[in-house]
C-alpha positions in Angstrom: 10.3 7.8 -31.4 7.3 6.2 -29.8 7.4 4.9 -26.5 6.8 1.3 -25.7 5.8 -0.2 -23.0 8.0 -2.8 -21.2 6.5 -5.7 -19.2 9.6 -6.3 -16.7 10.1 -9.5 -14.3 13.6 -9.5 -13.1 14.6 -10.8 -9.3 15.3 -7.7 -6.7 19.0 -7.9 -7.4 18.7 -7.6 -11.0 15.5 -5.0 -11.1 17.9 -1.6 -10.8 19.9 -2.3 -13.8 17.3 -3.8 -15.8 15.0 -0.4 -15.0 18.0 1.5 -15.6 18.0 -0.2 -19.4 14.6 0.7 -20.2 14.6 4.2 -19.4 17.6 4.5 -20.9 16.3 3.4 -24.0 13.6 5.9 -23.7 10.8 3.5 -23.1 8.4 3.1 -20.1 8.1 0.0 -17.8 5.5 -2.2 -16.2 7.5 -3.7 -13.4 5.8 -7.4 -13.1 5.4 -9.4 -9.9 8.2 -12.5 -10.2 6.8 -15.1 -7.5 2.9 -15.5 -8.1 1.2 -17.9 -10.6 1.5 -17.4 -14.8 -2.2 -17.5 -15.3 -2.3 -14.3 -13.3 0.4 -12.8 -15.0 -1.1 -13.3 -18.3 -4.0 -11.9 -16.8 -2.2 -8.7 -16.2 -0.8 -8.6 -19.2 -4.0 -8.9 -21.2 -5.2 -6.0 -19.4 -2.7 -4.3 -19.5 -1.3 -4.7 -22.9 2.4 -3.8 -23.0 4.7 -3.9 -26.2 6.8 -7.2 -25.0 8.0 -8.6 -22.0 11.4 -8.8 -21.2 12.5 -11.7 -18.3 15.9 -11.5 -16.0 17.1 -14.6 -14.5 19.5 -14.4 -11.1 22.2 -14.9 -13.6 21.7 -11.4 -15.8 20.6 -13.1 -19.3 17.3 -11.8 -20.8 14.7 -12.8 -22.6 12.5 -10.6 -24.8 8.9 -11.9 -26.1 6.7 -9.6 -28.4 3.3 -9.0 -27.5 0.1 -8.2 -29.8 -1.9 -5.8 -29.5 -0.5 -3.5 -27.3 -2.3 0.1 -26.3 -0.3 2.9 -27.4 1.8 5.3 -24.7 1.6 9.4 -24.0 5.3 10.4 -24.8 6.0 11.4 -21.0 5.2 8.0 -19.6 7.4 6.3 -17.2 6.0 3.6 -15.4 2.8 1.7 -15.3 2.1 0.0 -12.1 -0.4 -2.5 -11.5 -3.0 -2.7 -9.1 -6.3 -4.4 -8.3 -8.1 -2.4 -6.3 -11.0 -3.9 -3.9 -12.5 -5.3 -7.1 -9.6 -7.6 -7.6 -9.9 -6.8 -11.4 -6.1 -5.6 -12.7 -5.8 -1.7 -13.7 -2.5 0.0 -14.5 -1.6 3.3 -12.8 0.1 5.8 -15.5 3.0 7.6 -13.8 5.3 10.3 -15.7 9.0 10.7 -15.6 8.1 14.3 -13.8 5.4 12.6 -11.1 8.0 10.1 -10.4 11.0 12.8 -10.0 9.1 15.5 -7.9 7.8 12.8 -5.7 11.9 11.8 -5.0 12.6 15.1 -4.6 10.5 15.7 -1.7 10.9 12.3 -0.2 14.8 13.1 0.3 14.5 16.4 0.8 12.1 15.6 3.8 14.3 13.0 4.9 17.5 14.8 4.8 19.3 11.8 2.6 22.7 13.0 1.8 25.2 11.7 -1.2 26.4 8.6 -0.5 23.8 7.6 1.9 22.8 4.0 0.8 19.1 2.8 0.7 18.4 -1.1 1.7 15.5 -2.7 -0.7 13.7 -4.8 1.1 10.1 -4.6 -0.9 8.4 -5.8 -3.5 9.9 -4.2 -7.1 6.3 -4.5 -8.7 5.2 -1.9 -5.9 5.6 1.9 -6.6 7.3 1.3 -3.1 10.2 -0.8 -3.9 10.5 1.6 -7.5 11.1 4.5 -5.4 13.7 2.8 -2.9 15.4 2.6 -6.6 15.4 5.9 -7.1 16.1 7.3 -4.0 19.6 5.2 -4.1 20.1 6.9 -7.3 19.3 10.5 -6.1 22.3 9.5 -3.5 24.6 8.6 -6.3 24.4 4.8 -5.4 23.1 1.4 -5.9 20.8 -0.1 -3.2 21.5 -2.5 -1.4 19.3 -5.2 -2.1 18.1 -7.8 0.6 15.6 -11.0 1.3 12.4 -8.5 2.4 11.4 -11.4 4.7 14.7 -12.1 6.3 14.7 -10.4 9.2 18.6 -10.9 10.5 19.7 -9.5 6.5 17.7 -6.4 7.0 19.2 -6.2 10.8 22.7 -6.7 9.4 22.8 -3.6 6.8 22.1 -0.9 9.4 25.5 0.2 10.2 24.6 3.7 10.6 24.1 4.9 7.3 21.6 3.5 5.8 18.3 4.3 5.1 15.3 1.5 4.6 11.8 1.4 3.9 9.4 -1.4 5.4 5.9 -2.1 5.8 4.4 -2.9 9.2 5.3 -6.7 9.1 8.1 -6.3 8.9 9.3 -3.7 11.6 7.0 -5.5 14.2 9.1 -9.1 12.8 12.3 -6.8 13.6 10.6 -5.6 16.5 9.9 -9.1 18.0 13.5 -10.3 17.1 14.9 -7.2 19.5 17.4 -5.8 16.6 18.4 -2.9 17.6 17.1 -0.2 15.1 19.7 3.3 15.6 21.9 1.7 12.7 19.1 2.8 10.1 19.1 6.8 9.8 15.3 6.5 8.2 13.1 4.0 8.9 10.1 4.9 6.3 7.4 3.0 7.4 4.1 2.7 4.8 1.8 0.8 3.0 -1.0 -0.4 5.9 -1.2 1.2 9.2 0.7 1.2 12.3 -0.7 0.2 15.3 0.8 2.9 18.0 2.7 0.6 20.0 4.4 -0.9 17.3 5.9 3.1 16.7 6.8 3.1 20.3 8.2 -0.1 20.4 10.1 0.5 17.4 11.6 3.7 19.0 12.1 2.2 22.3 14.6 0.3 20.1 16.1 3.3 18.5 14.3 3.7 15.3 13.9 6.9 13.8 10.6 5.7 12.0 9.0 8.1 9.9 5.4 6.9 8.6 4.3 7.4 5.2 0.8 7.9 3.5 0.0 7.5 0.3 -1.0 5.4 -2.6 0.1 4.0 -6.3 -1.4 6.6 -7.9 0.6 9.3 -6.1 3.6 7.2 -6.7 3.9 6.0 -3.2 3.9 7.9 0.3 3.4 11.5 -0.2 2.1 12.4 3.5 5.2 11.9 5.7 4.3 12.0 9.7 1.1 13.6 9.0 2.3 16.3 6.9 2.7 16.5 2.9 5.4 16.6 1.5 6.6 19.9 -0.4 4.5 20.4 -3.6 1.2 18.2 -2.6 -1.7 19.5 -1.6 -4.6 17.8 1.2 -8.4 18.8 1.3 -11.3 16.8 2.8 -14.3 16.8 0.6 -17.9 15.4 0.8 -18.3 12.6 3.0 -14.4 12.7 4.7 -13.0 12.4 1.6 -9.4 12.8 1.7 -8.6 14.9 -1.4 -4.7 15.2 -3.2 -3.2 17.6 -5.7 0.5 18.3 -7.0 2.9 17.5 -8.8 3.3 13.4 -8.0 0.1 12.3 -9.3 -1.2 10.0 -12.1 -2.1 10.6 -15.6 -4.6 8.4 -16.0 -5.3 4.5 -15.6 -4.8 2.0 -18.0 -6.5 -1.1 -19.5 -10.1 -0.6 -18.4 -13.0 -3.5 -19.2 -13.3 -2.2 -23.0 -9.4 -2.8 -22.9 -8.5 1.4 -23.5 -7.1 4.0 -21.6 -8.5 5.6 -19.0 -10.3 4.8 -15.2 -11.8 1.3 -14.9 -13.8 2.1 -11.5 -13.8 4.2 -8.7 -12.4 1.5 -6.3 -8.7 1.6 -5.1 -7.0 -0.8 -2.4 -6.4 0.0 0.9 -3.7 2.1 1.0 -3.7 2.6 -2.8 -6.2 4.9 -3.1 -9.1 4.8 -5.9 -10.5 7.5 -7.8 -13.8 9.8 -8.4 -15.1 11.9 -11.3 -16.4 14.7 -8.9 -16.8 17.2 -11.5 -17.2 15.5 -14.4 -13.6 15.7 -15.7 -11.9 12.4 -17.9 -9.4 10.9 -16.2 -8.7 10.1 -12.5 -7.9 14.0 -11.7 -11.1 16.5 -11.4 -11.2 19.9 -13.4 -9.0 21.3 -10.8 -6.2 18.7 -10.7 -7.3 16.9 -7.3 -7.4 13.2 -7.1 -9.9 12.1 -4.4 -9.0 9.3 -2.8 -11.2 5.8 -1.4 -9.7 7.4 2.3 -11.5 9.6 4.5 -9.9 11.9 7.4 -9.6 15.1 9.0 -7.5 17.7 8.0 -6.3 21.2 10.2 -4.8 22.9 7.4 -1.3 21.4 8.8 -1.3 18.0 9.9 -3.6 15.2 8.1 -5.3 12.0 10.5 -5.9 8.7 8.4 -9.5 7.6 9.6 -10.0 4.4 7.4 -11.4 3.8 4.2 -14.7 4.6 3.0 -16.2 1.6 2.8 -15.1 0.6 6.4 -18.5 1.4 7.6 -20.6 -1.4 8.3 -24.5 -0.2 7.9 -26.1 -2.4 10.7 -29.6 -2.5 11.6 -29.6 1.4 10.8 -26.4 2.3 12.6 -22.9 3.1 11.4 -20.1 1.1 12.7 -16.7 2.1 12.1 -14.8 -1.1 11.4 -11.3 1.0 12.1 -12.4 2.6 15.4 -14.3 -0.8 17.0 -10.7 -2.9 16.2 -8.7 -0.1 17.6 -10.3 -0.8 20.7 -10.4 -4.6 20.1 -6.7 -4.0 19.9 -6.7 -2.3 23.5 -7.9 -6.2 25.4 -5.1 -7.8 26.7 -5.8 -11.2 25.3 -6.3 -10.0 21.6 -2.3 -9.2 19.9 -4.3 -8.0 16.6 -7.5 -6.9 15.3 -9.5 -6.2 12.2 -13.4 -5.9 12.3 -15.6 -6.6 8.7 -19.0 -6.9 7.7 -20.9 -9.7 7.1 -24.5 -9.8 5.2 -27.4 -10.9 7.3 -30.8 -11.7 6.9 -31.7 -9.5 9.6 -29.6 -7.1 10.3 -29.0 -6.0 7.1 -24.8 -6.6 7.8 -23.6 -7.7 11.1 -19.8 -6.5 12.1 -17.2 -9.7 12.3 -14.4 -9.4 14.8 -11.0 -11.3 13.3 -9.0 -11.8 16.3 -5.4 -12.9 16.4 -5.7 -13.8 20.3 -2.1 -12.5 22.3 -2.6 -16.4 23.8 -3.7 -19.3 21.5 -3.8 -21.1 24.5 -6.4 -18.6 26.2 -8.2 -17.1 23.5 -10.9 -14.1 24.3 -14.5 -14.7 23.9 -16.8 -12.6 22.0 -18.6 -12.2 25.5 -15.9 -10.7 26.4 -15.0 -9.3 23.3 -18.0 -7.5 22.9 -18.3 -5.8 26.4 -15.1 -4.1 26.0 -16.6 -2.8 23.3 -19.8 -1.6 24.6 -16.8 0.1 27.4 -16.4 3.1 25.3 -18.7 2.7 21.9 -22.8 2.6 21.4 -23.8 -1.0 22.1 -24.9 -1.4 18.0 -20.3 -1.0 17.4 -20.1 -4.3 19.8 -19.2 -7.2 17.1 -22.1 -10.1 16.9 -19.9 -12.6 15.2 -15.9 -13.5 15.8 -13.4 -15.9 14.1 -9.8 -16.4 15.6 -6.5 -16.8 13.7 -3.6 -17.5 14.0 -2.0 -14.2 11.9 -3.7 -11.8 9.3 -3.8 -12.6 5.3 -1.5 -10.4 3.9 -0.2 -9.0 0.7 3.5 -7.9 -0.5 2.7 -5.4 1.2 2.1 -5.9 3.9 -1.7 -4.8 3.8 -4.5 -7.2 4.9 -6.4 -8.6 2.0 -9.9 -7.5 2.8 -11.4 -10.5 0.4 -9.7 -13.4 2.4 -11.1 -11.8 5.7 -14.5 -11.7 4.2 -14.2 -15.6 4.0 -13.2 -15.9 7.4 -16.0 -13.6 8.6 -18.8 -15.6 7.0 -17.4 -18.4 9.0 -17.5 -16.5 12.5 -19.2 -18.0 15.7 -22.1 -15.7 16.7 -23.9 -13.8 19.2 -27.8 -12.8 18.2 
């Protein structure tokens, strides 16, 4: 029997049963996002180019529309997931039953989930993320335990002691804020963007056992718990930083490039989602050896593996580097600035010009970049000191939780400056 490919939109209380159907049935599933706009849906869709679409309302009733065209699917297929990279152009991630099941394994063997043991789903069911919180509650035997992801008294109200949940930085710090008390979660797995370190420590001050979690789509979800891998998976550095992956939880390939066919559309991945590179030559997003390198770069001891940033967080200005990661680190250390990110703007003279975005701890007493910018120069080259920052009131974010790079790009190029 061939497989097919399943275009899903279902609500978060119907998504586990619906899943459940499809892979029952033998065929593989493009989970879709339910609460964005139709024309990007049918964007998706053309690009991705499943066999029909099947819709769940909140009451259970489905609805099943044919589509034309569709790209045919490798017999061990599982799960396409969509993603858009930092070209914003839609490309499906190919995931296999076996990549999905080894990366389960390790998650809960890491964790030390036990039968029984309830997970809370409080993400996004078109991420690889909130697939996985699935499956995890299956590995345990049970349902999970579906709450509003942005409701932060339902997510407080499920840990009784049990339960294990996963959440991305906006939400733990929202938790955090709202002084729930976090030893009723066994696990709290913490991924997709980074964590500023006093968010951790505030989040154990309040009893959270948080466990942080690296890792992308395309090695269906966090496969670097706490620094280390997880059983089975693999971490090099290559040229340039380069974090390199390998094992059992990775891709097959990508999906729906620009001539419509199977296969890697680009070498770009999102933050936190990873991207891809030919190194040696090999089709496909793996290289001749089976290692997927990543758009990450980092150090690694042979042990323990540090997250530096992205490779493109460099801004090239007036012949220096600046590390867009490191400078809003140390943005993040001033006591008037609550958040930071730093991005580069084109300019006529400098080539690029690095853009503080500042969410000030004090609308009311907002820093300057005066001020800004010396407490730079404290501790970096004066060239890392930003010429150019834009205040805000919170971050553009996605599902997420990650910072969409494109909308802080606009804000940059509106930036008051220093020359």
């Amino acid at each position: 029997m061939s497989i097919r490919l399943v275009a899903l939109a279902a609500p978060p209380a119907r998504f586990a049963a619906a899943l459940r159907a499809v892979w029952d049935a033998g065929d593989a599933v493009l989970p879709l996002p339910v609460d964005v706009p139709p024309a990007a849906v049918e964007t998706l869709l053309a690009v991705l180019r499943p066999h029909e679409v099947r819709t769940v309302d909140p009451a259970g009733d489905v609805t099943t529309v044919a589509r034309a065209g569709p790209l045919p699917c490798a017999d061990d297929l599982a799960m396409v997931v969509a993603t858009s990279g930092s070209t914003g152009v839609p490309k499906g991630v190919e995931l296999t039953h076996a990549a999905l099941a080894a990366s389960t394994t390790a998650s809960v063997a890491r964790l030390g989930c036990r039968a029984g043991e309830p997970w809370v789903l409080a993400l996004p069911t078109h991420h690889v993320a909130g697939v996985q919180v699935v499956r995890r509650a299956w590995a345990a035997g049970v349902e999970p335990v579906v709450v509003d992801g942005g409701d932060v008294e339902a997510i407080a109200a499920t840990g009784t002691g049990r339960e294990h949940v996963s959440l991305v930085p906006t939400q733990l710090a929202r938790l955090v804020a709202a002084g729930v008390p976090l030893d009723g979660f066994r696990t709290i797995l913490l991924g997709g963007a980074g964590a500023a370190p006093e968010l951790l420590a505030a989040a154990r001050a309040l009893g959270g056992r948080v466990v942080t979690s690296y890792g992308m789509t395309e090695t269906g979800g966090g496969c670097v718990y706490d620094a280390v891998p997880l059983d089975t998976v693999e971490v090099a550095v290559g040229a340039g930083g380069r974090i390199r992956l390998r094992g059992p939880v990775l891709l097959r390939a990508y999906r729906g490039g620009p001539d419509g066919a199977a296969g890697p559309p680009d070498a770009d991945g999102a933050a936190g989602s990873g991207g891809a590179s030919d190194t040696d030559g090999a089709p496909g997003p793996l290289d001749l050896d089976g290692w997927f390198t990543t758009s990450d770069v980092g150090r690694w001891d042979g042990q323990r593996l540090e997250v530096l940033g992205r490779v493109d967080d460099v801004v090239l200005s007036g012949g220096e580097n600046v590390p867009a990661n490191a400078v809003a680190a140390t943005l993040r250390t001033h006591p008037a600035v609550r958040d930071a990110a730093v991005i580069g703007r084109p300019d006529p003279v400098w080539g690029a010009v690095a853009v503080a975005v500042v969410v000030p701890a004090d609308p009311a007493t907002p820093p300057t970049l005066e001020a800004l910018r010396a407490h730079v120069r404290a501790s970096h080259p004066a060239a890392h000191a930003p010429r150019g920052v834009v205040l805000v009131a919170a971050f553009p974010r996605d599902a997420m939780g990650k910072v969409v790079a494109a909308s802080l790009r606009h804000l940059a190029a509106e930036a008051s400056d220093d020359r």
